[in-house]
N, C-alpha and C positions, 0 to 999 in steps of 0.2 A: 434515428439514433441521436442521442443525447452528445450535447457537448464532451458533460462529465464521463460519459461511457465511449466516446472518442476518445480522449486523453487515455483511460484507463485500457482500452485497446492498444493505443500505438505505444504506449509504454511495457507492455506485455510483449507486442510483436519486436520492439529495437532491442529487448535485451532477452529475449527467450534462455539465453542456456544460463542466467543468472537467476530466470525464475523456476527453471527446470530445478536446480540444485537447491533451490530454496523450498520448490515442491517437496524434494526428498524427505529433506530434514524437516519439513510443518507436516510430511503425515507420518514421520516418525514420532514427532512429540506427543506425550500422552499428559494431558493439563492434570490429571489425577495425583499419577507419583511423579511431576516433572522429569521423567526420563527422556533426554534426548535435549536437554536445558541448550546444553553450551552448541550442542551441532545447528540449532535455532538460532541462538543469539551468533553465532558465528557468521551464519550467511544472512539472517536476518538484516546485519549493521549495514548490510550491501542494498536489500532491499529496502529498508526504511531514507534510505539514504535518494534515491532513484523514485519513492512514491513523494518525497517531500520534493525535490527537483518539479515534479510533474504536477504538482500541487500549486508548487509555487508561478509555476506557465500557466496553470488554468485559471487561479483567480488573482492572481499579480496585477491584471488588466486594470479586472473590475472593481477591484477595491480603491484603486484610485481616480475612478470617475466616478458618474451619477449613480450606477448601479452597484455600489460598495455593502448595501444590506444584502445583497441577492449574493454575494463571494462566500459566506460563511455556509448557508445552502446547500452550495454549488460545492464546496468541500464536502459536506457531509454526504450529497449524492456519489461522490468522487471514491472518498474513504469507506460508502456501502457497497461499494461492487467488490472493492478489495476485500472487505469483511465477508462476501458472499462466497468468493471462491477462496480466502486462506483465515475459515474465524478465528486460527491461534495467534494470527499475527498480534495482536496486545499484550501476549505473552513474551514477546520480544526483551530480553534486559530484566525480568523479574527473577529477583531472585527467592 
């Protein structure tokens, strides 16, 4: 197991009923006719809030020693698990 899929684990496992409720409302959204806009962006701000925390523990390290090219990476492997299990989450905030 991956570092980045460490992180993206125990941050799934410490807040499970913030993502349980965030589950609700990302498979209630339909990106088509944005129905379900505000029940997203509502618990979404909770979610982006908890993946940027968790973002900022995984490669906070590395970017400020030798390995600071491998941190941007290391985020995008971070931010692809999250894209795997909620793809509407970029829908977060649009209006």
């Amino acid at each position: 197991m991956t570092k980045s899929q460490e992180y993206y684990q125990d941050m799934i496992d410490r807040n499970k009923a913030v993502f349980e409720a965030f589950r609700v409302a990302h498979d209630a959204y339909d990106p088509k006719t944005h129905a379900g806009q505000k029940e997203l962006d509502e618990t979404g701000e909770d979610v982006l809030n908890l993946i940027r925390r968790f973002e900022n523990i995984l490669c906070g390290y590395s970017e400020t020693s030798r390995y600071g090219k491998y941190s941007n990476k290391t985020a995008e492997t971070f931010w692809g698990y999250i894209r795997k299990d909620f793809p509407h989450i970029d829908f977060i905030g649009m209006r």
